[in-house]
N, C-alpha and C positions, 0 to 999 in steps of 0.2 A: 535460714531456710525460708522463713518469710519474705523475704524480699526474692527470692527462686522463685516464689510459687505467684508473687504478684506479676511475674514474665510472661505468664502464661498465657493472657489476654490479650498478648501482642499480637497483631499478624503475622503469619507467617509468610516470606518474604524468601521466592526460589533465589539460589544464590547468583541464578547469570541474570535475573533484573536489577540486581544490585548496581548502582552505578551507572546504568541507563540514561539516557538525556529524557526529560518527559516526550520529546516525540519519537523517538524509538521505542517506548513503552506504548504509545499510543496506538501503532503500528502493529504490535505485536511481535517486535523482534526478540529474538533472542540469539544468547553469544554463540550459540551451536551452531548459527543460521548460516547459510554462503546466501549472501544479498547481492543484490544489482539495482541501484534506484539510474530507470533510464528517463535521459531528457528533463534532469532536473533543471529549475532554475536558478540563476547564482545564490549563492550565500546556502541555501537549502540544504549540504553535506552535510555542514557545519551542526546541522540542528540534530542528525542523528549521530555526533560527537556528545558522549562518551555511547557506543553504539556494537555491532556482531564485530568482530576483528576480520571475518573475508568476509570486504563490503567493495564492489567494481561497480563502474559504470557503464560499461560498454558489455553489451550480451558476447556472448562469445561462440562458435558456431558447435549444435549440438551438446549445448551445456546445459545443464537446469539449475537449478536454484530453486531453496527453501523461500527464497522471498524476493519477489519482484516488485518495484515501485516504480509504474511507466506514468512519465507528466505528458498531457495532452492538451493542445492548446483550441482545439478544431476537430472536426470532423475527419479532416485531411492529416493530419498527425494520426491519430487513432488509425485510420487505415493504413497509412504507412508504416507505423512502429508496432500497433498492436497485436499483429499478429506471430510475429518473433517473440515479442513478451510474453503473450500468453504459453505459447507452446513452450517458453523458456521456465515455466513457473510448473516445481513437482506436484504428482499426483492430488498430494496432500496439502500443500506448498500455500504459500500467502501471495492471494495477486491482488494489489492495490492498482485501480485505475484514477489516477488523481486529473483534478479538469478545473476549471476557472468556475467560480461559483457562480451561482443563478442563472444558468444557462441560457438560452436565447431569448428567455424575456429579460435579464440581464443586458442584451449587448455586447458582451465582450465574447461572446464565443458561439458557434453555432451546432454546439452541443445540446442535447437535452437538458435541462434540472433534473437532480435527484429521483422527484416524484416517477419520473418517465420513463427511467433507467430500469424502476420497479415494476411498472406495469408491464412492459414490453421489452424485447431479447435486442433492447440497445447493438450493445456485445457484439451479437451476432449480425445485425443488419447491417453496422458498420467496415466489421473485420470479416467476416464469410464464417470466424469460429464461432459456433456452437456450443452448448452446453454447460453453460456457466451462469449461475445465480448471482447478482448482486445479495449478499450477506447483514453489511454493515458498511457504514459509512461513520466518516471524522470532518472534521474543521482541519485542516491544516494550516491554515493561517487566516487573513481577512480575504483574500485572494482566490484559494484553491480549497478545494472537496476533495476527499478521496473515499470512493467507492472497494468496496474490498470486497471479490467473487469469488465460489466455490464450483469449484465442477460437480455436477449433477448428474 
């Protein structure tokens, strides 16, 4: 009984995280989830292997999804794809906006940094859509940010 009651202390640990790759945990996936990570870059699936079991990459017309994961390279991607992603992403739903890190004082992209995403309706200036908060933000790698919005 002693060693039962030493278990106790463990975390507890929902059973569809179980087995998760750490960036599908990072992400906030879960196995219940239908995903769509669009405009990944190569190798990128691979990292949310062991990950939801209905995971697509291509948005599909009038579908939604619990969790959308749009890569953005530019300005010019974001307006092109973002607005499908977004409206593709439920009520409730996880919308990660992932983008090249350090933004135009970086050089490689002519996106905001992080800080700007906050201050100001990014979002909306780029895509025409409205109403959505940057939340939280991750590392995805040395490379890419991902920004993750709520509708408001």
């Amino acid at each position: 009984m002693g060693h039962l009651d030493s278990q106790r202390s463990l975390p507890v640990v929902r059973p569809d995280k179980l087995g998760f790759s750490p960036m599908a945990k990072k992400l906030r996936l879960a196995s219940e989830h239908r995903a769509v990570i669009v405009n990944a870059p190569a190798g990128y699936l691979a990292q949310l292997t062991p990950g939801p079991a209905d995971m697509t990459t291509d948005l599909q017309p009038n579908q939604t999804y619990d969790a959308v994961v749009l890569f953005v390279k530019d300005v010019e991607q974001l307006r092109r794809l973002g607005p499908a992603a977004i409206r593709a992403a439920k009520a409730n739903g996880l919308l990660w906006i992932t983008y090249p890190k350090g933004g135009q004082s970086g050089g490689v992209t002519d996106l905001p940094a992080t800080p700007w995403w906050m201050q100001r309706d990014v979002l909306g200036e780029i895509t025409s859509v409205t109403g959505y908060k940057p939340v939280a933000f991750v590392a995805i790698d040395n490379t890419w940010t991902a920004l993750r919005f709520k509708r408001v």
